[in-house]
C-alpha positions as CSV (number, residue, x, y, z in Angstrom):
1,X,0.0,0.0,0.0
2,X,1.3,3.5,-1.3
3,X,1.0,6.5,0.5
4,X,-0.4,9.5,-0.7
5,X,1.8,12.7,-0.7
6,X,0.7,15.6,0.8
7,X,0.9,18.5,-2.1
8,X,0.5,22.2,-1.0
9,X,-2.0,24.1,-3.1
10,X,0.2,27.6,-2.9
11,X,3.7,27.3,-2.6
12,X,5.4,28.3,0.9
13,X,8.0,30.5,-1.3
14,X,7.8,32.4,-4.5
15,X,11.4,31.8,-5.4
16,X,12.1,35.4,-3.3
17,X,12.7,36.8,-0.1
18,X,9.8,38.3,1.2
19,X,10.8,40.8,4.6
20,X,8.5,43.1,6.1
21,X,9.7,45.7,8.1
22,X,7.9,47.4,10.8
23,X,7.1,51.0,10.2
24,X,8.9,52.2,13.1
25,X,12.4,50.1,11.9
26,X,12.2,52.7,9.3
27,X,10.9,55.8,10.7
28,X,12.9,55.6,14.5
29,X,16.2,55.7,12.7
30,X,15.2,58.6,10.4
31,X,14.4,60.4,13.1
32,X,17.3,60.0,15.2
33,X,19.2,60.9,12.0
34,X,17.3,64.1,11.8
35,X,17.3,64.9,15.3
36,X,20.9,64.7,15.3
37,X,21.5,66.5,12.2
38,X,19.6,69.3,13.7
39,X,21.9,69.8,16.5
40,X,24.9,69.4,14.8
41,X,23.4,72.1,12.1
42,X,22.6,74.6,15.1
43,X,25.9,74.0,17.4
44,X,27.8,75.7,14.6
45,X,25.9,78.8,14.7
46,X,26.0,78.9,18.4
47,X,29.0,80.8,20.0
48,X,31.2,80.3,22.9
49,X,31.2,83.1,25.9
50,X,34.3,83.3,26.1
51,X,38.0,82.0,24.2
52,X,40.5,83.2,22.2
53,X,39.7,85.0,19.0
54,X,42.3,83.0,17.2
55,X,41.1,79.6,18.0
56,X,37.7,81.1,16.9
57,X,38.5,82.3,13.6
58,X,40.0,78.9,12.9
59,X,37.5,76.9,13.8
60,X,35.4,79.3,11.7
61,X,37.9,78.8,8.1
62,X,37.8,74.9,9.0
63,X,34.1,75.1,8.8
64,X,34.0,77.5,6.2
65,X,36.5,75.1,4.0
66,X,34.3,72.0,5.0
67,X,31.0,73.9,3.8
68,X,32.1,75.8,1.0
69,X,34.5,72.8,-0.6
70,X,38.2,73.5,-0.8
71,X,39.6,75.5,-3.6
């Protein structure tokens, strides 16, 4: 006596990958990205109380340089 096999109607796989994310597995890390882009966006147009002008002003070229490209 045989025994029947046991065929699925759908296959389990369509020959891909299929991955579903979470929507906050995309949108927490965006945030944090934005969040830290903000202050690193406003921390260069705060200023310091105090400190020598020299120091200053070259920090200031560096992130003139960095902004602007090189020439």
């Amino acid at each position: 006596m045989s025994a029947r096999a046991h065929i699925r109607p759908h296959p389990a796989t369509t020959g891909g990958v299929d991955i579903r994310l979470p929507w906050w597995a995309l949108v927490l890390p965006a945030l944090a990205f934005a969040a830290l882009l903000l202050l690193v966006l406003s921390a260069s147009d705060a200023h310091a109380a105090s400190g020598d002008p020299a120091i200053t002003r070259l920090f200031e070229r560096i992130r003139l340089a960095l902004v602007h490209g090189m020439p």
